[in-house]
MIMAR-123479 format. One line per 10 residues: number of its first residue (from 0); for each residue y, x, z of N, C-alpha, C. Coordinates in steps of 0.001 Angstrom, whole numbers, plus 500000, padded with zeros to 6 digits. Example, Ala and Ser with C-alpha at 12.3 -4.5 7.8 and 13.67 -1.06 7.14 Angstrom:
! MIMAR-123479
0> 494310/513190/507800/495500/512300/507800/496700/513200/507800 | 497750/512850/507080/498940/513670/507140/500030/512900/507870
***
This chain:
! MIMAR-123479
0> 604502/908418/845194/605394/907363/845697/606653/907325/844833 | 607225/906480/844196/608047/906581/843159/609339/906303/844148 | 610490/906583/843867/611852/906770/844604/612467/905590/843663 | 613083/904727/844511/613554/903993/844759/614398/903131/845585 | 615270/902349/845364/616349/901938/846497/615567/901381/847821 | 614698/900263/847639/614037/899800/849069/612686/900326/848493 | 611923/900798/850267/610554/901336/850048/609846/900721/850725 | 608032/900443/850878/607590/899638/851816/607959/899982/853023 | 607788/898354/853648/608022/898275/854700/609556/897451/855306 | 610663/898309/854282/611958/897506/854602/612024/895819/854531
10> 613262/896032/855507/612921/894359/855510/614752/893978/854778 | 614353/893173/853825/615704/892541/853113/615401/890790/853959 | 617041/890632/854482/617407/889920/854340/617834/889086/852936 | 617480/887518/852675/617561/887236/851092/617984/885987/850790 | 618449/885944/849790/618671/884473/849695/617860/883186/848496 | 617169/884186/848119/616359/883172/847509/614837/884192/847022 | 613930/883411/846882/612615/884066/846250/611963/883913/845124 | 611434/884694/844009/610628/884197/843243/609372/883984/843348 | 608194/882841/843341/606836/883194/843583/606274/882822/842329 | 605029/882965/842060/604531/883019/841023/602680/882503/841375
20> 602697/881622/842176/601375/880894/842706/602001/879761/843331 | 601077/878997/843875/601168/877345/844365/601393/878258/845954 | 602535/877587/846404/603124/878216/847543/601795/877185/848806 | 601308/878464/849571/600513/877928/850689/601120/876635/851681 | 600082/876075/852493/600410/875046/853078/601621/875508/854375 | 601143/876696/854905/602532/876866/855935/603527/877300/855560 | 603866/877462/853914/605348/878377/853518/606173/877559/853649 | 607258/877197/854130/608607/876177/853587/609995/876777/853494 | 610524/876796/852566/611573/877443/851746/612758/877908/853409 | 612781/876731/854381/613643/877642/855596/613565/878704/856502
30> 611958/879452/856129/611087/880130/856160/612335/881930/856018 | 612499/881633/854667/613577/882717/854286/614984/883169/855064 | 615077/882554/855681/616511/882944/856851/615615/883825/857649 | 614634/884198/857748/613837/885879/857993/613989/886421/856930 | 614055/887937/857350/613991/889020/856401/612053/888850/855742 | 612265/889632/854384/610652/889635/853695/610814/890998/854210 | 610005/891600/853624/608861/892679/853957/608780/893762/852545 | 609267/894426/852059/608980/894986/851088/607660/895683/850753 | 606583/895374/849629/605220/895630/849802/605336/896389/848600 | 604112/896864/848201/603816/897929/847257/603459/897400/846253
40> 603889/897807/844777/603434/897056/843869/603588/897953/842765 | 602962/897571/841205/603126/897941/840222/604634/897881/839677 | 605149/898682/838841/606546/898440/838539/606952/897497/837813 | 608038/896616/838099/608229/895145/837594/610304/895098/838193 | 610382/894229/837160/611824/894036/837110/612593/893605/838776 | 611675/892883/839375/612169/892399/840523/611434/893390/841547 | 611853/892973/843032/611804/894126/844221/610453/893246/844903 | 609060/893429/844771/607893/893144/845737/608011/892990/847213 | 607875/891790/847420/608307/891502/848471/606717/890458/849507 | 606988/890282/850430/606366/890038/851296/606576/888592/852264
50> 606247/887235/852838/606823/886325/853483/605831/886391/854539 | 606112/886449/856127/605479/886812/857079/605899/885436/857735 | 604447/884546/857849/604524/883330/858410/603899/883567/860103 | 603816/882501/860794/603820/882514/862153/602396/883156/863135 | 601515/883245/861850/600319/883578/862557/600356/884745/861411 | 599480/886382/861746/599038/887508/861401/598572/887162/860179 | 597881/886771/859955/596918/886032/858505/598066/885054/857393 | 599136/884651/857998/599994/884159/857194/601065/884941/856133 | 600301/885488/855217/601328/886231/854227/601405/885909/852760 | 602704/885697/852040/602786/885205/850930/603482/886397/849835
60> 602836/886792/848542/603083/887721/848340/604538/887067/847198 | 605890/887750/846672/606114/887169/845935/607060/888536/845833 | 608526/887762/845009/609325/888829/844551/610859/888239/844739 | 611717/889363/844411/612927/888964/845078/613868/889893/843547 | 614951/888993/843319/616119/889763/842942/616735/890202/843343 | 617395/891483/842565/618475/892405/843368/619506/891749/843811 | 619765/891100/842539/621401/890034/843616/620796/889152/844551 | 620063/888884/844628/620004/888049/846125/619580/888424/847269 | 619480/889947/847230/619484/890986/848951/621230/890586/849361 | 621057/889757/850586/622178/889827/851495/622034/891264/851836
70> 621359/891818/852861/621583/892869/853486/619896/894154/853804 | 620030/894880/854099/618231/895247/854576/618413/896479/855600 | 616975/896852/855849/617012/897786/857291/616190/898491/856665 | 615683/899798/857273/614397/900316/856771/613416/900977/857931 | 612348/900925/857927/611321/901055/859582/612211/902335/860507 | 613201/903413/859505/613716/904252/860275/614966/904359/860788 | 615370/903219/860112/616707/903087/861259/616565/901837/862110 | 615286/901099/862134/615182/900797/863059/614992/901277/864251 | 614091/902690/864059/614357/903547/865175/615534/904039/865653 | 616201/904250/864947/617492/904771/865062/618163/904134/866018
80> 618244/902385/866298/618976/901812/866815/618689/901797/868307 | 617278/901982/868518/616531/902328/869870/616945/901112/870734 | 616685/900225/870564/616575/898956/870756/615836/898337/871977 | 614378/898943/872067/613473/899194/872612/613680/898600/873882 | 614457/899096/874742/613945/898746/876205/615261/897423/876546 | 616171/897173/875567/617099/896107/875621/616474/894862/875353 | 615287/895456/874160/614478/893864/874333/613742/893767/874870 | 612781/894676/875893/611803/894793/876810/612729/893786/877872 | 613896/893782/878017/614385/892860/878685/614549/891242/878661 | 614438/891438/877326/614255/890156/876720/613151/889450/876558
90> 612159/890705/875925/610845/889833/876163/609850/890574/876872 | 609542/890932/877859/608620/892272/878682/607533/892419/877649 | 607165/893151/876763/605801/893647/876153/605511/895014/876689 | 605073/895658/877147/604828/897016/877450/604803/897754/876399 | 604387/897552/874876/604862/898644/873778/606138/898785/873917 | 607337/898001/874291/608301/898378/874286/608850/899716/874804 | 608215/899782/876214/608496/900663/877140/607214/901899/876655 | 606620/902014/875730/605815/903037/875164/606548/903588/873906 | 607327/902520/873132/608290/903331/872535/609600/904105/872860 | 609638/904058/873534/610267/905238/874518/609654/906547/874704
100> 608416/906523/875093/607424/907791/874730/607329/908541/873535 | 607019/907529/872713/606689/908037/870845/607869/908287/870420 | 609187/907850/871191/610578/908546/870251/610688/910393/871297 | 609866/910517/872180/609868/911831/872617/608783/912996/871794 | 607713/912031/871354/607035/912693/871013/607166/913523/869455 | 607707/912353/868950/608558/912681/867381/609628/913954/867302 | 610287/913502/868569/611470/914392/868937/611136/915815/869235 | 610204/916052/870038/609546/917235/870268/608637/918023/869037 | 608183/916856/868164/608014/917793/867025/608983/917877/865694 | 609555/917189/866300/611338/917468/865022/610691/916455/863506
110> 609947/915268/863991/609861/914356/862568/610690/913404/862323 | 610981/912469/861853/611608/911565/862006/610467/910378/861431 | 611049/908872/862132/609461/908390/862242/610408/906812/862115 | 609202/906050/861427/609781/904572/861857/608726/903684/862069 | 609632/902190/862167/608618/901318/863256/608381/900335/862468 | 607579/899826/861963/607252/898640/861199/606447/897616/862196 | 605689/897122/861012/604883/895495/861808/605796/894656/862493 | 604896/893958/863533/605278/893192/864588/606311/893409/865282 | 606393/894825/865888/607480/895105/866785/608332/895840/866154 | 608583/896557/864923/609385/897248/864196/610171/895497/864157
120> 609698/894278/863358/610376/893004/862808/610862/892298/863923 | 610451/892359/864973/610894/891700/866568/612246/892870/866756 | 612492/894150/866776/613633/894809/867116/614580/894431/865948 | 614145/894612/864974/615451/893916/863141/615684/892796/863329 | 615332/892041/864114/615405/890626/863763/616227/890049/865467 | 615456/890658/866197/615577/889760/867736/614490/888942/867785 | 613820/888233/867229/612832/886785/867511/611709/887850/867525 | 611004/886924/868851/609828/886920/869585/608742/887050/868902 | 608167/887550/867933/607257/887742/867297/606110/888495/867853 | 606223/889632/868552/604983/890888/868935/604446/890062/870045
130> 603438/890449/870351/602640/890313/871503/601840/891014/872126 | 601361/890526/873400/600850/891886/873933/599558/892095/873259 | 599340/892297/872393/597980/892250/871430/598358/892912/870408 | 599457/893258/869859/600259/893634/869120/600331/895667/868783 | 599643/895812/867814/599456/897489/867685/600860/897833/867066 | 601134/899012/867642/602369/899541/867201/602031/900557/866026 | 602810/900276/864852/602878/900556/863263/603458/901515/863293 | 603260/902751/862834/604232/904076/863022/604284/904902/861008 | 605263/904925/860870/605540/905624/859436/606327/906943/859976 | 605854/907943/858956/606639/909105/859260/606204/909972/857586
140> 607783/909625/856953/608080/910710/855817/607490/912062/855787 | 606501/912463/854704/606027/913528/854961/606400/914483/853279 | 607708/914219/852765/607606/915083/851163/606411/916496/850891 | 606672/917171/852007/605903/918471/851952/604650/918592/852736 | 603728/918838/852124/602438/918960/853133/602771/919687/854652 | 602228/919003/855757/602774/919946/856663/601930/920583/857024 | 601986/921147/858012/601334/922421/858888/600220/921438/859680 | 598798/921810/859135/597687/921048/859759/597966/920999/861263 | 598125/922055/861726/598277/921935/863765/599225/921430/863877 | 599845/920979/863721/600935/919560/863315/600727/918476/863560
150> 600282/918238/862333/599212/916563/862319/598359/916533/863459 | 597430/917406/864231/596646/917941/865404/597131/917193/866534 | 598681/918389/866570/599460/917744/868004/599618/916640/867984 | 600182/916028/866840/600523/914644/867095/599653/913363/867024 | 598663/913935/866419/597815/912748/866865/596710/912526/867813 | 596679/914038/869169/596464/913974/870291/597603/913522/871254 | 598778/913911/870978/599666/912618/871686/599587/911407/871674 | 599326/911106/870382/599417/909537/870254/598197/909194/870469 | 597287/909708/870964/595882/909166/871236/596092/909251/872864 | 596868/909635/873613/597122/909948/874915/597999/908095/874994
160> 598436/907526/874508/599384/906053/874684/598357/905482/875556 | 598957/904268/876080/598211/903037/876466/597770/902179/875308 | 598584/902570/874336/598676/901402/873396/597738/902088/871872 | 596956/901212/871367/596990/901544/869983/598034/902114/868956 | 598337/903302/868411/599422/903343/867069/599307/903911/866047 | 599326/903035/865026/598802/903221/863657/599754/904064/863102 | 599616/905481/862925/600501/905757/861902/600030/906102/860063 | 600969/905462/859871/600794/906209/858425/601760/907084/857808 | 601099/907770/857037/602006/909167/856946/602405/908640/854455 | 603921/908545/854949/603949/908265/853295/604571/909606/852750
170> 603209/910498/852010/603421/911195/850775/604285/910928/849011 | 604193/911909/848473/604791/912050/847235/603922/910921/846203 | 602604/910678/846506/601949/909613/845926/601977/908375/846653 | 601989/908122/847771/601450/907021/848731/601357/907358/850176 | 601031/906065/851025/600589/906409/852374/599287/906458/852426 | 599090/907502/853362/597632/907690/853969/597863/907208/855265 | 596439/907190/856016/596390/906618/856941/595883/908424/857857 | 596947/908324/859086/596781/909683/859909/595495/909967/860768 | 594716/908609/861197/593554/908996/861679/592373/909434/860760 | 592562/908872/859209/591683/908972/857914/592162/910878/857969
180> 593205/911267/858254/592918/912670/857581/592743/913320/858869 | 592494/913165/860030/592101/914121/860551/590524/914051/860727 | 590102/912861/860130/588826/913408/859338/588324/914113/858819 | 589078/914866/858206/588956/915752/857263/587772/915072/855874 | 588458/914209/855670/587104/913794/854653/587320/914404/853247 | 586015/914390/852449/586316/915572/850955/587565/914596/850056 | 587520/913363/849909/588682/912462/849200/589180/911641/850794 | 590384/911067/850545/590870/910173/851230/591901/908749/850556 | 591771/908030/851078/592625/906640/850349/593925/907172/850527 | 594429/906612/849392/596072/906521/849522/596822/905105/849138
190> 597110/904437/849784/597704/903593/849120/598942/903963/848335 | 599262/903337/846728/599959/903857/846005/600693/902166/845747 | 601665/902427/844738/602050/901122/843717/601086/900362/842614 | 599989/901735/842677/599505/900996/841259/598156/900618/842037 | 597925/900472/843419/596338/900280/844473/596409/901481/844703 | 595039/901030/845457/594188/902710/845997/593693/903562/845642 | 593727/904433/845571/593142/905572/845094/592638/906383/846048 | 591641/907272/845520/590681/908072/846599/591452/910121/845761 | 591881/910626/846644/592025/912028/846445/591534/912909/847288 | 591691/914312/847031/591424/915296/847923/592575/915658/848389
200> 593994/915568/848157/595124/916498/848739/596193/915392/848097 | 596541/914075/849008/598164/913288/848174/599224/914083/847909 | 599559/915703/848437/600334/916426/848327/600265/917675/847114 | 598776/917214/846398/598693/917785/845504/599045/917005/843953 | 599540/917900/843037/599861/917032/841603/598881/916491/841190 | 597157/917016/841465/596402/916394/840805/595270/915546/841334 | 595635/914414/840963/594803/913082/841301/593509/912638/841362 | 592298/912240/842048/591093/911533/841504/591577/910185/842008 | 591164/909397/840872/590812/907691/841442/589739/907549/841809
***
């Protein structure tokens, strides 16, 4: 995972976009008074960015300049702000009131964790976006391989929810996906900048594609 100022997932507020394809039939430039989406990409002068239109299937991939980030968040201080049950007031979804759970469960194992998708962009934003159909997106920084009964506990907690929650765990190469490794499979995907790749250990220096 290469270090850098914004990482996937953050959402920049922006003021203008670059695209580089025939912009789809639902994009329209007032579209951008939402934050994009920061996505994963090969290394390139501008910041990979993301346009999240009104339906799940609506995404436009493009790019953004540094001077034109007004402002940005990142999936973990969206947790931070714990938001959660102020907009459960606002809009009743029941993940709301389940993230309340998953900030105990994090807490009890001392990770620190953030919220992307649907309802990570409904708490950054305020607008009504999640629904009750809506799986809750979970990231949690992992620099150092951790302690397998670790990964164990926590993803028998989180299999204990009402709710679906995807976490992905982003390593020194990429994110993996947390239900893919308690597979234990001999390689596993990682999503990286440069695509996917298949390894035995993302926490190891050495790579298979």
């Amino acid at each position: 995972m290469q270090v850098s100022l914004y990482q996937p997932h953050d959402l920049l507020w922006v003021k203008d976009i670059v695209i580089h394809q025939e912009n789809p039939n639902w994009y329209a430039n007032h579209i951008i008074t939402r934050p994009v989406v920061v996505r994963r990409a090969k290394d390139h002068p501008l910041i990979p960015v993301g346009v999240r239109g009104s339906q799940k299937t609506q995404r436009l991939a493009c790019w953004v300049n540094r001077q034109d980030i007004i402002k940005s968040i990142s999936a973990i201080e969206v947790v931070k702000r714990q938001l959660w049950l102020s907009q459960y007031a606002q809009h009743p979804l029941q993940q709301f009131k389940v993230l309340q759970k998953i900030e105990l469960i994090f807490s009890q194992l001392n990770l620190s964790w953030g919220l992307c998708g649907s309802l990570g962009f409904e708490l950054a934003t305020g607008l009504m976006v999640a629904n009750e159909n809506s799986d809750i997106d979970l990231i949690v920084y992992m620099a150092d391989k951790p302690q397998n009964e670790k990964l164990v506990l926590l993803w028998q907690m989180l299999q204990k929810l009402p709710f679906k929650a995807d976490l992905q765990i982003e390593t020194p190469i990429g994110a993996i996906a947390l239900y893919e490794w308690m597979n234990k499979p001999e390689k596993i995907m990682v999503k990286t900048n440069l695509g996917p790749i298949l390894c035995t250990d993302p926490w190891s220096a050495i790579t298979k594609v």
